[in-house]
Every structure is written in structure tokens, then in C-alpha cells.
N, C-alpha and C positions, 0 to 999 in steps of 0.2 A: 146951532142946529143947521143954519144953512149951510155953512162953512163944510160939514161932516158931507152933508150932502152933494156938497161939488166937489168933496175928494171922492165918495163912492161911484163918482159922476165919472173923472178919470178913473179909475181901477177899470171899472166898465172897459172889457175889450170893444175896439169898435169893428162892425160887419164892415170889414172888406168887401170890394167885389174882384172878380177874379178877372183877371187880364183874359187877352187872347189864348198868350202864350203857355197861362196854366190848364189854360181849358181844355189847349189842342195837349197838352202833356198829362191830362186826367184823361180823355179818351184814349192815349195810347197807354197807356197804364190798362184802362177795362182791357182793351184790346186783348193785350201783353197778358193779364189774366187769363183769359178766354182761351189760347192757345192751348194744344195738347203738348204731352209730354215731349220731350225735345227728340229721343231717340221715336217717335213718330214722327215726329216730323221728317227726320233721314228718313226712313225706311219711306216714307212718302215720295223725299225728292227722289230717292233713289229708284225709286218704281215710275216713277215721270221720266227717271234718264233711260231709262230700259223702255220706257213707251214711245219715248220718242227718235230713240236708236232706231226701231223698227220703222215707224211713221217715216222717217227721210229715207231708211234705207228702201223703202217700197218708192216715194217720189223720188228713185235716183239723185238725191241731192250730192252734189259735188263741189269741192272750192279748187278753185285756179290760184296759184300762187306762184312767186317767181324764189328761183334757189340757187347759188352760186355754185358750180359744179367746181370738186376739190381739185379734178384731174386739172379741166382747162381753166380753171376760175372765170369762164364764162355765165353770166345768169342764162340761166334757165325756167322755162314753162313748165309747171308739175302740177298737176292734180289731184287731189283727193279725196277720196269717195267716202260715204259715211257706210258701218260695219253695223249691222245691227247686233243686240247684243241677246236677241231670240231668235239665230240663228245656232246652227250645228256648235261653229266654232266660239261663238259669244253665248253659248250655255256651257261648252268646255272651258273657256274663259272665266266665268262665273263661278266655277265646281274646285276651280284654286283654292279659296275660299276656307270650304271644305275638308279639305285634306294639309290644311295651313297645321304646325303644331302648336300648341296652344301657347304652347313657352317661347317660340319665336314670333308670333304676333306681333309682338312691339317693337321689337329691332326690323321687323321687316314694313312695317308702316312707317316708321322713323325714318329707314334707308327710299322708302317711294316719294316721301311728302320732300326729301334733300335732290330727290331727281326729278319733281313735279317741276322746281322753277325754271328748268327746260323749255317748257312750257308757260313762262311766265304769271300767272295769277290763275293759273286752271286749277293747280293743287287745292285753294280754296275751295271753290265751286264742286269738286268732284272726290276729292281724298280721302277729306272730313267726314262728311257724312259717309263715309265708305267706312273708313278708318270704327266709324261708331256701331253700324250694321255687323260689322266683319266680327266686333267685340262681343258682339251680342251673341252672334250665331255662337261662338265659340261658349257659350257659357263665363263669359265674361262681363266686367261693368260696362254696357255700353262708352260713358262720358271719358274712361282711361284710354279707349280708344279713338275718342275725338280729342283728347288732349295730348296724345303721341304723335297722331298724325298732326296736330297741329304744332305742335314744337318741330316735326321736321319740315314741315310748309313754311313755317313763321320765321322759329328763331333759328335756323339756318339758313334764310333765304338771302342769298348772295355770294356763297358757296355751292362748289358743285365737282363733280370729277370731270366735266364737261364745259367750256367755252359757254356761258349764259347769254342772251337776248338782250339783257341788262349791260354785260360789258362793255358793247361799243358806244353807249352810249355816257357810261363814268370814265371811259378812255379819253373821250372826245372832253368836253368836261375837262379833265385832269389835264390834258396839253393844251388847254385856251387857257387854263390858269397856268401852267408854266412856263409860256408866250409870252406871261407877261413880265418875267424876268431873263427869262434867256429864249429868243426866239428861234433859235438854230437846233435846242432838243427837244424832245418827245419821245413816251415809252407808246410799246406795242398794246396787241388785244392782248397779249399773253401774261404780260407784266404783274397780276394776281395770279394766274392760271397755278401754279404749283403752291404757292399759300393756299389756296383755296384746295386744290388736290387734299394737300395733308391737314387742311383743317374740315373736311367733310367726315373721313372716321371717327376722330377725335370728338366730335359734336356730337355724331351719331352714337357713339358709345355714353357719352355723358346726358343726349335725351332720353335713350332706352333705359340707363340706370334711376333716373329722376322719378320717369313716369311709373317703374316697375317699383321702386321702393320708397317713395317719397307719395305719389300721386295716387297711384292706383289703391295703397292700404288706407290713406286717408278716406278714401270713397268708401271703404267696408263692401261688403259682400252685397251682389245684386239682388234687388228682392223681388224685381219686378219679372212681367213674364217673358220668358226664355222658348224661342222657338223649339216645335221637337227636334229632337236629335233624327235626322235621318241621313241618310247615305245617299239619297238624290239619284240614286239608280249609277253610282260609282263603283264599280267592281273591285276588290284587296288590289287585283294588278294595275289596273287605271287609278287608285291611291296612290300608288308606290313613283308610278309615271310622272305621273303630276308634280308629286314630292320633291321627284330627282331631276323636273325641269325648272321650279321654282328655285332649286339651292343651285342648282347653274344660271339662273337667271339672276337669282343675287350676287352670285359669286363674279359672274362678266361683270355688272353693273359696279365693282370696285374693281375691276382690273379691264 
């Protein structure tokens, strides 16, 4: 009898207690529940970047930065200025959007999130949740639209039809490691530049096809709520306008 009773004695799980580290990982867990739906949350930050466009553009906020001018390859002093985006031109700005067609959506967020890294890590911060909002407006699943934009932020980033931020410094990099067998060569900043040229379409065709037939059916049809359909005070002819500066706006951005 006592024998039974010191094996039921092990089987007995024994009370743990809980480390720090599951304690602080059970409160971001509540936390992480608590949250609202994700595509609220975009439409949030994105209403903070629109409140705070305004807010610096009233305190004239400015950056000073230096630029290497192409004619004299001298740096240069440039400044500039923050745009608000509830202004004239940053509600025309805004009204792109809009009059985007519903079936070019994804190719045209694929092709912005491949030319955010221009701008090194801003396509994060600013694309995504755009990319998700923009989806939505459109009567589309919001999350296909943060996953387009994010395949062309993500998995293209290091390609571009443009010289990146990134370059000089995997140049620099790549010739201290080939110093250390031949000290007398070294490639340029341009040395990927046409790799990368023809591998930026080629990407952009292969995220737009992913996300359109792979990503977005798996999601199924949106169920949640879909802004009204309005016109935002867009006239047929300022549609048509917009239409025909955005598809030359695409169109330069590969040539």
C-alpha cells in the first residue's frame, strides 16, 4: 500500500512556479489579445502619419542634410521641408488611391515597396499599413495588401532600378575582403547596378503573381467592414487625370 502510494505520489504533476521570463511572455500574450483587429490598427497609424504631416507642417519643421551634387560632385547643403498631407496637394495626393484600378493594386504596391528601399527602412514604417488601407478601400482583403507591399519592401530589398543607400556600404565590404588577396583591385558602386536593374521586374512580376493567385484566394473574400464607396468629391475628368499620371508615374519609375 505504501509503495502504490509513493508511485501516485510521482505521477502527481508537481506546481511549478513561473520564471520572470514566462510571466513577462503571459502578459504580452494578454496584451497581444487585447489589441484590435490589425487592419485598425493601419488605418490608425495611418491617421497619426496624416496628423502628424500637418502638426510639423504648421511648426515649419525642416531637415538640413548634405548631397553630392552630380554636375560638380561637390557636397552640398539641402533642406527639406515637411508637406502636409491635409493640404490641397496632399488630399490630391491621397485621392490616387481612389481612382487606383482594382486589378492593378498589387503590381503597383509590389513596384512602390521595390522603390521604398531608396529610402532605406521607410517602406516598413509607411507602405505596409498603406498597402493594407489602400486594399481595403478598394473592396479588397485588407491583409493581401499588406502582404504585396510587404514582399516588395521585404523580399526585394537590395534590388532596385536605382543606386541604393545600402550599396556603398556592401561595396566597401566586398573590396576589404578582396584586399585581402589582391590589394591592387576593387569593383565600383555600380558592380550589381544592372543585376539588380533586371532583377527588380522579374521579382515584381513573380510578387504580383504570388500574392494575386497564391495569397490573396487563400485569404477568401473579405467579411469585415468596407468603407463606403465614395468619389471624395473626384470628378470623371480628375479620375481619368490621376489615372493617366499614375500609369506615367509607373511607367518612368521602370524606365
Amino acid at each position: 500500500m505504501s509503495e502504490q502510494r509513493r508511485i501516485a505520489s510521482i505521477d502527481e504533476p508537481a506546481e511549478t512556479t513561473k520564471t520572470f521570463l514566462r510571466k513577462l511572455l503571459d502578459v504580452v500574450e494578454k496584451v497581444g489579445n487585447k489589441l484590435p483587429h490589425p487592419a485598425v490598427i493601419f488605418f490608425i497609424l495611418t491617421a497619426l502619419v496624416i496628423l502628424l504631416s500637418h502638426v510639423f507642417y504648421l511648426l515649419g519643421t525642416s531637415v538640413n542634410y548634405e548631397v553630392v551634387n552630380p554636375q560638380t560632385h561637390q557636397i552640398e547643403h539641402a533642406t527639406a521641408t515637411v508637406n502636409s498631407l491635409l493640404s490641397g496637394d496632399g488630399i490630391r495626393f491621397m485621392k490616387i488611391v481612389q481612382v487606383t484600378p482594382r486589378k492593378a493594386a498589387t503590381w503597383i504596391f509590389v513596384t512602390l515597396g521595390v522603390l521604398s528601399s531608396i529610402a532605406s527602412d521607410a517602406g516598413y514604417l509607411v507602405l505596409i499599413p498603406l498597402g493594407a488601407g489602400a486594399f481595403l478601400s478598394l473592396g479588397r482583403h485588407p491583409l493581401a495588401g499588406l502582404a504585396a507591399a510587404f514582399a516588395g519592401v521585404a523580399a526585394v530589398f537590395g534590388v532596385n532600378f536605382l543606386i541604393l543607400p545600402i550599396d556603398p556600404i556592401l561595396t566597401e565590404i566586398t573590396n576589404n575582403a578582396i584586399h585581402l588577396l589582391n590589394p591592387t583591385y576593387s569593383i565600383n558602386l555600380t558592380a550589381n547596378f544592372y543585376f539588380a536593374v533586371v532583377s527588380s521586374p522579374v521579382l515584381i512580376v513573380v510578387c504580383t503573381l504570388v500574392s494575386e493567385r497564391v495569397v490573396e484566394p487563400r485569404l477568401g473574400a473579405y467579411r469585415g467592414e468596407v468603407p463606403a464607396d465614395s468619389g471624395g468629391g473626384v470628378t470623371a475628368e480628375e479620375a481619368r487625370e490621376l489615372r493617366l499620371a499614375l500609369y506615367q508615374a509607373s511607367w518612368s519609375s521602370l524606365f
